[in-house]
C-alpha positions in Angstrom: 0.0 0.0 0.0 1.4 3.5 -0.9 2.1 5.4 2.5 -0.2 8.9 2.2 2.1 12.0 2.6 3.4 12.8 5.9 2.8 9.2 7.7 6.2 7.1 7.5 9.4 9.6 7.5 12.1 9.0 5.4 15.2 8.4 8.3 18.1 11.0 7.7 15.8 13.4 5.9 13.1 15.3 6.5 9.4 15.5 5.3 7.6 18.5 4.6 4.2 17.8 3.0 5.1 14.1 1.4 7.9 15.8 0.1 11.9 14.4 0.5 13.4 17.6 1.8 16.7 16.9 0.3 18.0 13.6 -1.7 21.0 13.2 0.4 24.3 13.2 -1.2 25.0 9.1 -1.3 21.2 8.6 -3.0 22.4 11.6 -5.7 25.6 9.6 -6.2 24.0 6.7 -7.0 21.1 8.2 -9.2 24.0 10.0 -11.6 26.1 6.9 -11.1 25.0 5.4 -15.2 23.1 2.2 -13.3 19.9 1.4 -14.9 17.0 2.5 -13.3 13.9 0.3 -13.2 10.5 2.7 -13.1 7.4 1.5 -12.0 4.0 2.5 -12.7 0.9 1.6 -12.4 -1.6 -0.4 -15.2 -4.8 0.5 -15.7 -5.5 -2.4 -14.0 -3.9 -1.9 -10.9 -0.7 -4.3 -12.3 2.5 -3.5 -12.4 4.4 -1.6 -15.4 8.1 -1.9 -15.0 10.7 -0.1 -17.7 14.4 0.0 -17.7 15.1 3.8 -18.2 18.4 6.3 -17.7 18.0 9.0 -15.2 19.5 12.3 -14.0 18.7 14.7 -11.4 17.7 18.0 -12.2 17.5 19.6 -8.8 16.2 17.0 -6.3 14.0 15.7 -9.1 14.6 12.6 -10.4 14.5 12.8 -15.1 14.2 10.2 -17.8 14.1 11.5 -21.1 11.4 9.3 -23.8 11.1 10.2 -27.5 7.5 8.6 -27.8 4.2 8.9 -25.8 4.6 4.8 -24.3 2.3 3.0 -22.1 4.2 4.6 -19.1 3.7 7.7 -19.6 0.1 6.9 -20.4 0.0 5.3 -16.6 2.0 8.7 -15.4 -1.2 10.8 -16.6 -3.8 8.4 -15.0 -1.8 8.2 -11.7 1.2 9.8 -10.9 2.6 7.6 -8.3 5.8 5.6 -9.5 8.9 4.0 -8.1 12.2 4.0 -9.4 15.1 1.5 -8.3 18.6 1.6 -8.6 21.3 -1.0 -7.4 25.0 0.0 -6.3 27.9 -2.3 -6.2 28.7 -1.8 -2.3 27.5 -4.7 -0.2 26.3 -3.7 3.0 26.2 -6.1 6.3 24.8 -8.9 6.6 25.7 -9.5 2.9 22.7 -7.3 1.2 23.8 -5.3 -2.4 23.3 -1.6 -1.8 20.1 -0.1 -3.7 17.7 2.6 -3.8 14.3 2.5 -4.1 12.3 6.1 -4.5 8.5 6.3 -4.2 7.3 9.3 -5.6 5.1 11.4 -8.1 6.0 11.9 -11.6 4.9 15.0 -14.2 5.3 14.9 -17.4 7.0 18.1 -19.7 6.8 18.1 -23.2 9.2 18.3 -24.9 13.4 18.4 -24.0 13.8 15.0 -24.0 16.9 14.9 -27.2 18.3 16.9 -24.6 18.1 15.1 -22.1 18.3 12.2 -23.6 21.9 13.4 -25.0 23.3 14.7 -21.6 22.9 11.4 -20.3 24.1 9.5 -23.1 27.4 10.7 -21.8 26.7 9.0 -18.8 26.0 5.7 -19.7 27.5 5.3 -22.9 30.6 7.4 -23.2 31.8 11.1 -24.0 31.8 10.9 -27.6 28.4 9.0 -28.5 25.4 10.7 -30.3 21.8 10.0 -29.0 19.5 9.5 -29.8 21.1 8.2 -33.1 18.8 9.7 -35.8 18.5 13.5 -37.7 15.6 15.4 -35.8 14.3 13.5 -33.0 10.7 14.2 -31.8 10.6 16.7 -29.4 9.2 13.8 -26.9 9.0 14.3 -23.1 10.9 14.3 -19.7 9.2 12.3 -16.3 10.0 14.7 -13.6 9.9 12.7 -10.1 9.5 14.6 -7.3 10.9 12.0 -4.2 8.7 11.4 -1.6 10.2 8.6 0.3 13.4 6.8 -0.1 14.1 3.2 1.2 16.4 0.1 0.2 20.1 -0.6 1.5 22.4 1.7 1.7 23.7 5.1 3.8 20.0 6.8 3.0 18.8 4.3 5.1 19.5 3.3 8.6 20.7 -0.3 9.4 
């Protein structure tokens, strides 16, 4: 069940109106780290939609950058309440691999996402790669995630 705004507090951070304060700095290092991020939505339904997606932070919110209107976006507009996941490569005691998982609400922008998409393109694939690979892109769109808990293994998160 998805915790209403202002009920469970994120440890190490504070809430203000369902809102993450702050994504502290060893969350931000992971999010801008090139993992693959896993966002979940929500189906029409009430099943799952899970996509494998890059991600940057613009501010505290979390981006993805998408050149066509998909079926996750389509869930975005119906209900705005998504998940994104990340894993690290630190193990933590007793053995678990770090991860993040962020529960939050996503907007969509149009437009911005070759951008986007570009900037982090230098992330995970290298300084000198093109994307998206074709002449003119659509214009396309950019999820905005505003954090509203955090949870998972790692320093975010109290043992």
């Amino acid at each position: 069940m998805y915790p209403r705004p202002g009920l469970v507090p994120t440890v190490g951070t504070r809430r203000r109106l369902g809102v993450v304060a702050a994504l502290p700095d060893s969350a931000r290092e992971l999010l801008e780290s090139g993992r693959i991020a896993y966002l979940s939505t929500t189906n029409r339904d009430g099943s799952p939609q899970m996509t494998a997606v890059w991600v940057g932070l613009d501010g505290d919110d979390i981006v993805s950058g998408h050149l066509f209107d998909q079926r996750k976006l389509r869930n975005v507009r119906r209900d705005p309440r998504v998940s994104i996941a990340v894993e690290g490569d630190r193990v933590h005691p007793p053995g678990l691999k770090e991860h993040l998982i962020v529960y939050g609400r996503a907007r969509i922008e149009e437009g911005g996402a070759p951008e986007l998409l570009q900037r982090l393109a230098h992330v995970y694939l290298g300084p000198d790669v093109r994307f998206p690979p074709m002449d003119d892109p659509p214009p396309g769109f950019v999820l905005r995630t505003t954090p509203e808990r955090l949870a998972g293994v790692g320093p975010w998160r109290p043992h």
